[in-house]
C-alpha positions in Angstrom: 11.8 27.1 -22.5 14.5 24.4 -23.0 13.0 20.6 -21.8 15.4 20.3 -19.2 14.0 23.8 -17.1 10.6 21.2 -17.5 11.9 17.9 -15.9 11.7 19.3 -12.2 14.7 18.5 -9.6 13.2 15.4 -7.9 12.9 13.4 -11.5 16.5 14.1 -12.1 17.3 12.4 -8.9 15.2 9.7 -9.3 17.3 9.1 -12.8 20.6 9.3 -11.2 19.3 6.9 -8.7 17.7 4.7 -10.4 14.4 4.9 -9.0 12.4 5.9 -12.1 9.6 3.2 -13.6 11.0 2.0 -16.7 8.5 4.5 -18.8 9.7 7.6 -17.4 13.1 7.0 -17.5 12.7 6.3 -21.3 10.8 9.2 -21.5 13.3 11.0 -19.1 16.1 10.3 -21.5 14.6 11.1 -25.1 13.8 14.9 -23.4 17.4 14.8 -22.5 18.5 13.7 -25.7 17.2 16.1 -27.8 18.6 18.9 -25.1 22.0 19.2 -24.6 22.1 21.8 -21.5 19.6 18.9 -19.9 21.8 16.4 -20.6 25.3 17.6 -19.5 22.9 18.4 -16.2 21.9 14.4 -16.1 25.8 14.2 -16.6 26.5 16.5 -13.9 24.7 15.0 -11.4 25.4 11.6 -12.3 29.1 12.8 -11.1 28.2 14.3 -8.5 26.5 11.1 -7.0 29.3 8.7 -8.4 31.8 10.9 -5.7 29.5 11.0 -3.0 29.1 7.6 -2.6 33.1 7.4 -3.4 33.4 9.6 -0.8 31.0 8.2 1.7 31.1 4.7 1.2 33.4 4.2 3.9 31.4 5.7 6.6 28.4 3.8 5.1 30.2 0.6 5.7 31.3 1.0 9.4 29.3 -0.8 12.2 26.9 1.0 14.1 27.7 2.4 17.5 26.5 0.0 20.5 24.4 2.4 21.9 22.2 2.9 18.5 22.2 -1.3 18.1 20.7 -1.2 22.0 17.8 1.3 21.3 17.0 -0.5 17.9 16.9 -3.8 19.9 14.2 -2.3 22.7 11.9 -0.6 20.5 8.8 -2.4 19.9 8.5 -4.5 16.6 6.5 -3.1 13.4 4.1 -5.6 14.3 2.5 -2.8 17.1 1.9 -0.8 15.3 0.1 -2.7 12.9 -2.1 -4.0 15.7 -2.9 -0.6 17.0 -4.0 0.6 13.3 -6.3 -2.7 13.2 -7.8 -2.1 16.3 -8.6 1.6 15.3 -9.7 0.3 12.1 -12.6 -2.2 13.9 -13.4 0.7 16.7 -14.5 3.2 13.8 -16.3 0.0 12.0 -18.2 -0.9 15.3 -18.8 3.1 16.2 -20.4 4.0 12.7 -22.5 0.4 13.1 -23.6 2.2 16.6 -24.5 5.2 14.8 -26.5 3.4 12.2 -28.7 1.0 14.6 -29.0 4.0 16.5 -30.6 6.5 13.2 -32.5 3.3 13.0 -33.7 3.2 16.0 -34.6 6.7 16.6 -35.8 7.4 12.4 -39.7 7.0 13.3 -39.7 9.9 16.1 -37.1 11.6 13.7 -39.6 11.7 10.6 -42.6 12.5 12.9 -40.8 15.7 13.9 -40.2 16.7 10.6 -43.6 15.8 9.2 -42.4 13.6 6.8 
């Protein structure tokens, strides 16, 4: 089995894209230097990315519609949810604090059932 049939799919795009930490792309690269069929793959992709964006780039750059703008101006700001997720964070604090005082509370009858 060649090196490049062992660098899966998603770590060739990271490459391409430039999202790899600087370790693995090193790494990344020697395996594709000492394979030539993994390397002319890189290659391939590589072009294949460089004409999608040609391609693309001038749809990427048009303005959104109005109606998209209007519905990201009226949904609620990050900051809700954020505030819900605390919230449900301190319920589950104060619930499993309920839950202890109550063990605590009901451990002598608990242990004289048991016979401990």
């Amino acid at each position: 089995m060649n090196d490049s049939a062992r660098i899966p799919d998603r770590v060739f795009n990271a490459l391409i894209d430039g999202r790899l930490s600087p370790r693995v792309e090193r790494e990344t690269r020697e395996a594709l230097e000492a394979d030539p069929q993994g390397n002319e793959r890189a290659a391939a992709w590589q072009r294949q990315s460089e004409a999608l964006h040609a391609a693309l780039a001038p749809i990427a750059r048009e303005p959104l519609p109005l109606s998209m703008m209007l519905k990201l101006r009226n949904e609620k700001p990050a900051a809700w949810h954020h505030d819900t997720a605390l919230w449900l964070y301190i319920g589950t604090f104060l619930a499993g604090v309920a839950v202890g005082l109550a063990l605590d509370y009901a451990m002598p009858t608990i242990r004289s059932l048991v016979g401990i």
